[in-house]
TIGU-555249 format. One record per atom (N, C-alpha, C): residue number from 1; residue in three letters; x, y, z; atom name. Coordinates in steps of 0.02 Angstrom, whole numbers. Atoms other than C-alpha are relative to their C-alpha. Layout:
BEGIN
 resi resn      u      v      w name
  NUM  ALA      X      Y      Z   CA
...
end
This chain:
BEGIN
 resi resn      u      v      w name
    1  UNK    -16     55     43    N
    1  UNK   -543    818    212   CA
    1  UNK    -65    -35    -19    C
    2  UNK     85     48     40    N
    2  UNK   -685    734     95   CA
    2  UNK     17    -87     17    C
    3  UNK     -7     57     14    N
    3  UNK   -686    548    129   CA
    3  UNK    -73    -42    -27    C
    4  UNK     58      7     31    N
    4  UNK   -800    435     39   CA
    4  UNK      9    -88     30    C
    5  UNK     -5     82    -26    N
    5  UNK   -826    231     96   CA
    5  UNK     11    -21    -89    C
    6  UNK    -34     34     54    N
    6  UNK   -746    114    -27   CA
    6  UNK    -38    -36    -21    C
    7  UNK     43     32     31    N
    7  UNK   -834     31   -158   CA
    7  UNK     21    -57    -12    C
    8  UNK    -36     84    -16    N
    8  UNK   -818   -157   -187   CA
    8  UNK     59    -20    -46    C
    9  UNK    -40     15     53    N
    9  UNK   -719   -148   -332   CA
    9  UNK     75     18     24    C
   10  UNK    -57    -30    -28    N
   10  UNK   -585    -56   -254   CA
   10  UNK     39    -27     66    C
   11  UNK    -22     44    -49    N
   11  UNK   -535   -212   -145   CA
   11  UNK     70    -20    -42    C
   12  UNK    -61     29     23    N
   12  UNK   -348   -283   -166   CA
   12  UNK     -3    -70    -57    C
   13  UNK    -31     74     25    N
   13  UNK   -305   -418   -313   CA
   13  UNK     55     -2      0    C
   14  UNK    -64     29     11    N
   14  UNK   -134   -413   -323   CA
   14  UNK     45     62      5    C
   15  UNK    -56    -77    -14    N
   15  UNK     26   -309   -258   CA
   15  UNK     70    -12    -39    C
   16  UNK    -46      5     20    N
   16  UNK    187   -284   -345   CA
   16  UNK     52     58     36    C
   17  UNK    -19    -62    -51    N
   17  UNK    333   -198   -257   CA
   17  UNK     58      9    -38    C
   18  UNK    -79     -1     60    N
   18  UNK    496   -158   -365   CA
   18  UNK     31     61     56    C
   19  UNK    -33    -29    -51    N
   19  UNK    638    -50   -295   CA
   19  UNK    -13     85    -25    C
   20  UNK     22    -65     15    N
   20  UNK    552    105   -354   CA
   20  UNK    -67     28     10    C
   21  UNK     77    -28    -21    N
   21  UNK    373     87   -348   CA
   21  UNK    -28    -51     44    C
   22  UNK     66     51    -20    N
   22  UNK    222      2   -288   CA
   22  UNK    -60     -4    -20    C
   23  UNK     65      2     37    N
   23  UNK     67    -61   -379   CA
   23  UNK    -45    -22     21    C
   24  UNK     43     57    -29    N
   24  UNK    -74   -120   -332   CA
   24  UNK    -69     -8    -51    C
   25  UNK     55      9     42    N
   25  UNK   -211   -208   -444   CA
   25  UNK    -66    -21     39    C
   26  UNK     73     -4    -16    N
   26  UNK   -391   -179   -405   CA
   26  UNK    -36    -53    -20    C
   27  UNK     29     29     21    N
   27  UNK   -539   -294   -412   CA
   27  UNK    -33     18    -78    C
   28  UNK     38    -35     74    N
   28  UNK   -611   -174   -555   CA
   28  UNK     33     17    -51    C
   29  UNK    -44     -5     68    N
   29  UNK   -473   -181   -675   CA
   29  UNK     58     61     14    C
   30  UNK    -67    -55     15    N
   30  UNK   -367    -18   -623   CA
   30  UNK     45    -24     52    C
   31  UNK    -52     11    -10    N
   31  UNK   -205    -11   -574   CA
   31  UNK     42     62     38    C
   32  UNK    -16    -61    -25    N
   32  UNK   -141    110   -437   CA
   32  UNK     93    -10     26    C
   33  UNK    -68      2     12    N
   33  UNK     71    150   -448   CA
   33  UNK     -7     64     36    C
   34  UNK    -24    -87    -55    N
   34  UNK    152    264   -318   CA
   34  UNK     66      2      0    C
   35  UNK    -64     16    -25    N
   35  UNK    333    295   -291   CA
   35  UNK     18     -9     69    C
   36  UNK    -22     33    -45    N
   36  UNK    420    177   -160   CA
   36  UNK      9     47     65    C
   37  UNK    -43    -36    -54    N
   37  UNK    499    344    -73   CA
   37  UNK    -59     26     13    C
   38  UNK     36    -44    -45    N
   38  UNK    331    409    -12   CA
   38  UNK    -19    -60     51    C
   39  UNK     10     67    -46    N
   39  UNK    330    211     97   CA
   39  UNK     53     10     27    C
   40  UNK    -72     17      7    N
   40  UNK    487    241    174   CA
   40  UNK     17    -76     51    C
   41  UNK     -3     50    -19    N
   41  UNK    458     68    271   CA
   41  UNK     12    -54    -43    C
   42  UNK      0     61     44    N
   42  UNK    442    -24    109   CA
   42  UNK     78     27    -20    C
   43  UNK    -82     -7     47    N
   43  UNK    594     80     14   CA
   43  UNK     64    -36     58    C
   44  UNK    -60     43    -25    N
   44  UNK    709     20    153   CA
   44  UNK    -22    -85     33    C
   45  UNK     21     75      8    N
   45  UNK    616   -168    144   CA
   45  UNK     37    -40    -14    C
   46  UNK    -30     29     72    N
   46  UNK    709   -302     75   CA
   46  UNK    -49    -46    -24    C
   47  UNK     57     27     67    N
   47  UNK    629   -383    -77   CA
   47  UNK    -35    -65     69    C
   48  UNK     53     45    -45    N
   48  UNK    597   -528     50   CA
   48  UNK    -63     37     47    C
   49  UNK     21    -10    -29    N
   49  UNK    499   -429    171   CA
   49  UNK    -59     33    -56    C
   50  UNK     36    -24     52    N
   50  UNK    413   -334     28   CA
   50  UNK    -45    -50    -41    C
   51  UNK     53     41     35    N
   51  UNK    349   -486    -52   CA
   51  UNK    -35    -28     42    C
   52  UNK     48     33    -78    N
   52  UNK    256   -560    129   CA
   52  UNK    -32     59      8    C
   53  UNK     52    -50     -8    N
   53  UNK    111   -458    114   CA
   53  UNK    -72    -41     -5    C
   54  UNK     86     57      3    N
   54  UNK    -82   -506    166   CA
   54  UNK    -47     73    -17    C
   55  UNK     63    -38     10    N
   55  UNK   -231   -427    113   CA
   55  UNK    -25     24     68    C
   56  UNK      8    -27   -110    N
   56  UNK   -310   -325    276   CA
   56  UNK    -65     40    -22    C
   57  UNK     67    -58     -1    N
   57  UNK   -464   -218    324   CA
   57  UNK    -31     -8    -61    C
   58  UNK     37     31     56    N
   58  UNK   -581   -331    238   CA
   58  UNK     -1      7    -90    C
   59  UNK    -13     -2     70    N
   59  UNK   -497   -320     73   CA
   59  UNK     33     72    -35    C
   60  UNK     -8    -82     25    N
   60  UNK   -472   -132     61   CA
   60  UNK     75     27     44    C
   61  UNK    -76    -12    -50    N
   61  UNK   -293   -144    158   CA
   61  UNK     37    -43    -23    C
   62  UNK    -34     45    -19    N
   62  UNK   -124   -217    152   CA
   62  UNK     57      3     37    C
   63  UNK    -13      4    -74    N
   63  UNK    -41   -275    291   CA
   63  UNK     94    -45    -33    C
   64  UNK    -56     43     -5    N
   64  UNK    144   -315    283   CA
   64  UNK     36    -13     80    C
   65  UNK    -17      6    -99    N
   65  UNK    203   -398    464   CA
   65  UNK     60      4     -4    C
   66  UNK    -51    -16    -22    N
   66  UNK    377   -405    457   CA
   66  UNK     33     63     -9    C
   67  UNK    -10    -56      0    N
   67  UNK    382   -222    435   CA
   67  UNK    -48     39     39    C
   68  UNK     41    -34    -29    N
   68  UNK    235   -181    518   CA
   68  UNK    -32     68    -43    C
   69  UNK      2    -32      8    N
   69  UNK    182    -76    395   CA
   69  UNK    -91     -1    -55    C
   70  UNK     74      9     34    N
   70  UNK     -6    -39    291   CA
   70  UNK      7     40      8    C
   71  UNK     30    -87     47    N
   71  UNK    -77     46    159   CA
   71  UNK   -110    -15      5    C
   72  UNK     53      8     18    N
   72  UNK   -276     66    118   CA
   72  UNK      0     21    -92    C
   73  UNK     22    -19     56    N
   73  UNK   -341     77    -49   CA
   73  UNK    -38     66    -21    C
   74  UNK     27    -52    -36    N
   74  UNK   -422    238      2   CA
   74  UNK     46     43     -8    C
   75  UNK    -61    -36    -26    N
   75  UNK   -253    300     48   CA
   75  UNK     40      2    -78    C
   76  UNK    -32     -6     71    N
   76  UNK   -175    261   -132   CA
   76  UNK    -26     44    -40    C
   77  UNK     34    -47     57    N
   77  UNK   -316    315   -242   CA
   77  UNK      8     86     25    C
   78  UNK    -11    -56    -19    N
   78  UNK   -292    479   -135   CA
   78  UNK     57     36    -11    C
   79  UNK    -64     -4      8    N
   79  UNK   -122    480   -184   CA
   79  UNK     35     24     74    C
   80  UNK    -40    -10    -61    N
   80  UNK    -74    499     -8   CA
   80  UNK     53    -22     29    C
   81  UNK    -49     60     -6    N
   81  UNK    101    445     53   CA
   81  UNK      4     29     77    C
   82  UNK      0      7    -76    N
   82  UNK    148    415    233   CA
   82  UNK      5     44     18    C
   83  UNK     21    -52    -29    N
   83  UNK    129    531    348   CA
   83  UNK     88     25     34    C
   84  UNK    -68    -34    -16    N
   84  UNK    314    627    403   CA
   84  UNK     12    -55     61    C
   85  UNK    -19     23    -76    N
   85  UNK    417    531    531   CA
   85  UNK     -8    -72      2    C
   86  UNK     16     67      7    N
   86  UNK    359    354    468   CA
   86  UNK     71    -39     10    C
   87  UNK    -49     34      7    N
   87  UNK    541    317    425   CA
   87  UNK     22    -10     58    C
   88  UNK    -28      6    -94    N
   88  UNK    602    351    619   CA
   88  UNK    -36    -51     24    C
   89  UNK      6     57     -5    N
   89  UNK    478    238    660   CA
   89  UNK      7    -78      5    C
   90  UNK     -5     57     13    N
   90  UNK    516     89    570   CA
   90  UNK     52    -24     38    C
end
């Protein structure tokens, strides 16, 4: 696996969570959209728990607590979705 350290731009401004996707807007203008069902902590979220989200891992994470659940920005632009077994988890 290639990984590369995250550049500054590619820190969190702003998350949006709808009952399909998830967006998240970058410091550098882009805009990264995934579908909900590769989170399966967020798809079975409710909108309340989905909207209580903090920024994490100095900007390049976010951290939702009453799900216990985080992404990286790293992890999006990679298009990577959770890893199998997340849903049992939650």
């Amino acid at each position: 696996m290639n990984t590369t350290e995250p550049k500054a731009g590619e820190r969190v401004l702003d998350v949006r969570v709808t009952d399909d996707t998830i967006s998240v807007d970058l410091y550098d203008g882009r805009t990264i959209s995934a579908p909900l069902a590769w989170f399966p902590r967020l798809l079975h979220a409710t909108p309340g728990q989905r909207a209580n989200w903090r920024v994490a891992g100095a900007g390049y994470g976010i951290h939702w607590p009453d799900i216990d659940e985080d992404l990286s920005t790293q992890g999006l632009l990679q298009g990577s979705p959770a890893p199998r077994g997340a849903a049992r988890a939650a």
